[in-house]
N, C-alpha and C positions, 0 to 999 in steps of 0.2 A: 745612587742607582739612577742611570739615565734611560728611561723606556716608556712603555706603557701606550707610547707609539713605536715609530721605527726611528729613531736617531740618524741612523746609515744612507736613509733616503734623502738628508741633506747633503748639499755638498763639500767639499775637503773645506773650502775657504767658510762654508757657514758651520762647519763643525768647530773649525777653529776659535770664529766670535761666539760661539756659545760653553764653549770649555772655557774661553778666557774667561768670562763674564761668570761661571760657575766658579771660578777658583778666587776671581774680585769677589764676589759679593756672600760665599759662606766659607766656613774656617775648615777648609780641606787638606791643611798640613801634617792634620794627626790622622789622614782618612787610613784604613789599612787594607779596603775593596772597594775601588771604584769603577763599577759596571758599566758596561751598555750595551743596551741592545740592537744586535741586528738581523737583515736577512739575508739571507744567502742570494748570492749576486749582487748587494749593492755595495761593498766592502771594495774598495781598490787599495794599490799601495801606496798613496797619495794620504789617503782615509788615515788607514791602521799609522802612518808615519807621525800624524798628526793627533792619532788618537794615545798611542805611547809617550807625545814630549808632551801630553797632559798630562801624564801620571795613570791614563785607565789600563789597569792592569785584570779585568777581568771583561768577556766576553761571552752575552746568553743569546744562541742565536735561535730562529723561529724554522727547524725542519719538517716539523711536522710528519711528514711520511717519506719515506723514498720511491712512493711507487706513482709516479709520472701522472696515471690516469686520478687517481685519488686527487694529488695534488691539483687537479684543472676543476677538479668536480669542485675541493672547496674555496677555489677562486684564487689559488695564490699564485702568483707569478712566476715565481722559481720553479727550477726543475731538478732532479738528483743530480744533475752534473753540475747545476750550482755550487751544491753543494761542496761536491771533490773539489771544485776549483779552487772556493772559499778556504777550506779547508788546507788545502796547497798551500795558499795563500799566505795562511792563517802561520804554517810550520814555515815558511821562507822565512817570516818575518819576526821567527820566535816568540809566536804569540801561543801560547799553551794553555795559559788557562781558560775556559773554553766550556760551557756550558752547551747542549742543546736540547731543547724542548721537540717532544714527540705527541702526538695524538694518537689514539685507540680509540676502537668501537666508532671507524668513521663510515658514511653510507657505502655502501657495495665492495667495505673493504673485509677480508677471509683471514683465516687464523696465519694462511700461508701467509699472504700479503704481511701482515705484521709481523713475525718472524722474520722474513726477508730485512724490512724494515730494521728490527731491533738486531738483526745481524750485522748488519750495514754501519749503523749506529756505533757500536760497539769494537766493529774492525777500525776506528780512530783512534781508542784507548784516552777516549778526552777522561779529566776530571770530574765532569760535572752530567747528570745526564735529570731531566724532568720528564713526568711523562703524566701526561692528563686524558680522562675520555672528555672524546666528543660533548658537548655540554648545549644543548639546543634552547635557546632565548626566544619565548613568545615573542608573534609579530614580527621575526625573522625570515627570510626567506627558504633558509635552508626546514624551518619551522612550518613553513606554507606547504612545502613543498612534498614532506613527510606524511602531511596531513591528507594530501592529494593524491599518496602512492608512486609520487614520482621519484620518493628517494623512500631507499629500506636500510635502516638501520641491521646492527647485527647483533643477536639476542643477547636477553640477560646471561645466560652459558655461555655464549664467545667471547662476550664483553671481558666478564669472571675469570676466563682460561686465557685471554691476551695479557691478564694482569696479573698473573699467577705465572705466567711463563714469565712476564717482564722481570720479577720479582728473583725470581728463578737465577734467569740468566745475567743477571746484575750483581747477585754473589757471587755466581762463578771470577763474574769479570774483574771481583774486586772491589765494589762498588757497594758499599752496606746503603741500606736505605734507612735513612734518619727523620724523614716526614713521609706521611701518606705516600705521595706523588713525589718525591726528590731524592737521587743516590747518588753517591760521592766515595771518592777517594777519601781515607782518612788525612784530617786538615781541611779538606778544599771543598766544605759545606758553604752555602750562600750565607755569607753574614745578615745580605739584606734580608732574605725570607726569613731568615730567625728571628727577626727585629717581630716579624706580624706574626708568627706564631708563638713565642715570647710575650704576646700582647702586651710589647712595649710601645710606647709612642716616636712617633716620626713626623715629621713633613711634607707635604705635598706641595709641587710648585709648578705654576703650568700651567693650560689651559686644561681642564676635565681634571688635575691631580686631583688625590683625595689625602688628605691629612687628620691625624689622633694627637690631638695635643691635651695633655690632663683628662678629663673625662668625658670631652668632645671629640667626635667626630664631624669631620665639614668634607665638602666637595667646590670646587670649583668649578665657574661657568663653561661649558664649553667649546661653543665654537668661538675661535679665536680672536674675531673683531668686539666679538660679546666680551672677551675675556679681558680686552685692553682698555676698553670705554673706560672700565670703574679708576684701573690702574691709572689713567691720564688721569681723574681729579685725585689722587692719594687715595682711592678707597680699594678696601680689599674685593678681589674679586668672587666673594664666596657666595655661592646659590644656595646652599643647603647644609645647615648644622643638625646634629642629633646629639641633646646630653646625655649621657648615659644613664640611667640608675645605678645602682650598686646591686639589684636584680641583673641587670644588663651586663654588667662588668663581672660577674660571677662567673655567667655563661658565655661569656664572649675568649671567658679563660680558660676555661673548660671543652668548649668546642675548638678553640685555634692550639690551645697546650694537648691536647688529645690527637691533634695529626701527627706530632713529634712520636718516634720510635719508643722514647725516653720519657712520654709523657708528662704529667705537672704534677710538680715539686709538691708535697704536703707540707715541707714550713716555709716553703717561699707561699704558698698560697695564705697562709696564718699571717704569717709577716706582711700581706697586700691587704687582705681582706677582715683580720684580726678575729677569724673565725675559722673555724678547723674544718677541713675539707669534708671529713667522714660525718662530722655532726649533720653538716648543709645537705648532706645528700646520705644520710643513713637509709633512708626510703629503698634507693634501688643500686646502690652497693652490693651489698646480699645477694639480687637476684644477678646482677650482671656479670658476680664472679660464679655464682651457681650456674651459669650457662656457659661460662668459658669464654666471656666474651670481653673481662677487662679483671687487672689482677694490680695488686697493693704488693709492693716489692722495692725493697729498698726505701723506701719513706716515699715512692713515688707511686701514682696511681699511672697504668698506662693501660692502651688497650692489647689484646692477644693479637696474634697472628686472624684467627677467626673475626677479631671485632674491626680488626680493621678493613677488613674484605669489605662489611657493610657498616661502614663508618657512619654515614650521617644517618645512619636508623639508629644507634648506639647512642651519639650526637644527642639526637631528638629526645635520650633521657634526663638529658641535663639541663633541659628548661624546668626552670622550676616555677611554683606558683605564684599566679599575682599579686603584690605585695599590699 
């Protein structure tokens, strides 16, 4: 999975030296998804030509909304007609599988507005569709801004019923929803997001990557000259480790396995953790199925339709005490 910035904003000849160099230097001949991400409007046919005789066969692009004025408000360059174009593009060139990511609950956006949106969305018939709220970062601008009355978000009711209709109109479309935030055609789930909610370990490579390897988590340095310094003398470039505890790794399983549709396994969790899930959390088992809010079925615990609406309130049961 190439992302986490924009890939696409390079150009044809530096996407080329960096797919070479990806397929030199790690063992990508048994890959069976190899992503990247773009955005709409920076995609030519030059691009995608050079992006397919690498092997990437899967594409998550960054839409966000289709409705123009939104799109300016949260700073992003593209426009709906981007979009179409990409998308055009995208079918010239038999590229189909095709991910894209949408936001809700953004400032002075209306239920219409998103509907429009997820209508728009939806008249592609891509495979793959994301869809996240708004998510506001202290010391942000958009954060500032809120704080000032310059921007109005749109209530916890709008927020609920954009997600509830998304939800909605995504079985219609065919589209089962298999995490929190992610619907798909059957087959055409993201491998790579199941790797992090799976809480299995991966790699991170890159300036700002973050990588899980055994019981660590690390992050890499950021800005890019920071990021090379260490790399020129053979050191790794990492800013920030966290070992896990087996406190840590319990709920790390339990909140990432809990966004999946399908929830987390009771004997893969035995088999991980050599303790049985029901013992670890007898406490509020009980109360969470007496509420309707997560239910034990099939040897899996997952949450209901209800629990998932307010997931990380749900989430916040399964910290457990300090050891």
């Amino acid at each position: 999975y190439i992302g986490g910035g924009t890939p696409t904003s390079l150009s044809a000849k530096q996407l080329d030296v960096l797919l070479t160099g990806v397929h030199r230097l790690l063992p990508t001949s048994t890959t069976k998804e190899l992503t990247v991400e773009a955005n709409p409007g920076d995609l030519t046919s030059e691009k995608l030509d050079i992006l397919k005789s690498h092997g990437v066969n899967r594409l998550s692009m960054g839409v966000q909304t289709f409705d123009d004025r939104l799109l300016k408000k949260i700073g992003r360059k593209h426009s709906a007609q981007d979009v179409y174009d990409t998308i055009r593009l995208l079918e010239k060139k038999q590229f189909d599988n095709v991910s894209i990511d949408l936001i809700y609950a953004l400032p002075g956006q209306t239920i219409e507005s998103f509907r429009d949106t997820l209508n728009q969305a939806l008249a592609f018939g891509l495979p793959h569709y994301s869809m996240y709220s708004l998510i506001l970062e202290n010391k942000t601008m958009f954060m500032n801004w809120v704080r000032q009355g310059r921007l109005e978000l749109p209530s916890q009711e709008s927020e609920t019923q954009m997600f509830a209709e998304a939800m909605e109109a995504m079985e219609k479309a065919g589209h089962h929803q298999y995490e929190i935030s992610n619907f798909a055609t059957p087959g055409k789930e993201s491998m790579h997001n199941l790797v992090y909610w799976n809480n299995e370990n991966y790699f991170g490579f890159g300036a700002g990557a973050s990588g899980y390897l055994g019981n660590q988590r690390y992050k890499n340095v950021g800005p890019i000259q920071h990021y090379l310094k260490p790399l020129r003398s053979n050191q790794r470039p990492i800013i920030e480790t966290e070992e896990l505890t087996l406190k840590n790794q319990i709920e790390e399983e339990m909140f990432l396995g809990l966004r999946k549709i399908e929830g987390v396994s009771l004997a893969n969790f035995k088999e991980k953790f050599k303790k049985e899930l029901t013992d670890v959390y007898q406490m509020i088992l009980p109360e969470l199925e007496e509420k309707g809010l997560a239910i034990i079925d099939e040897n899996r615990l997952r949450l209901t339709s209800k629990g998932l609406f307010i997931g990380n309130d749900v989430f916040e049961k399964f910290l457990l005490e300090k050891e």
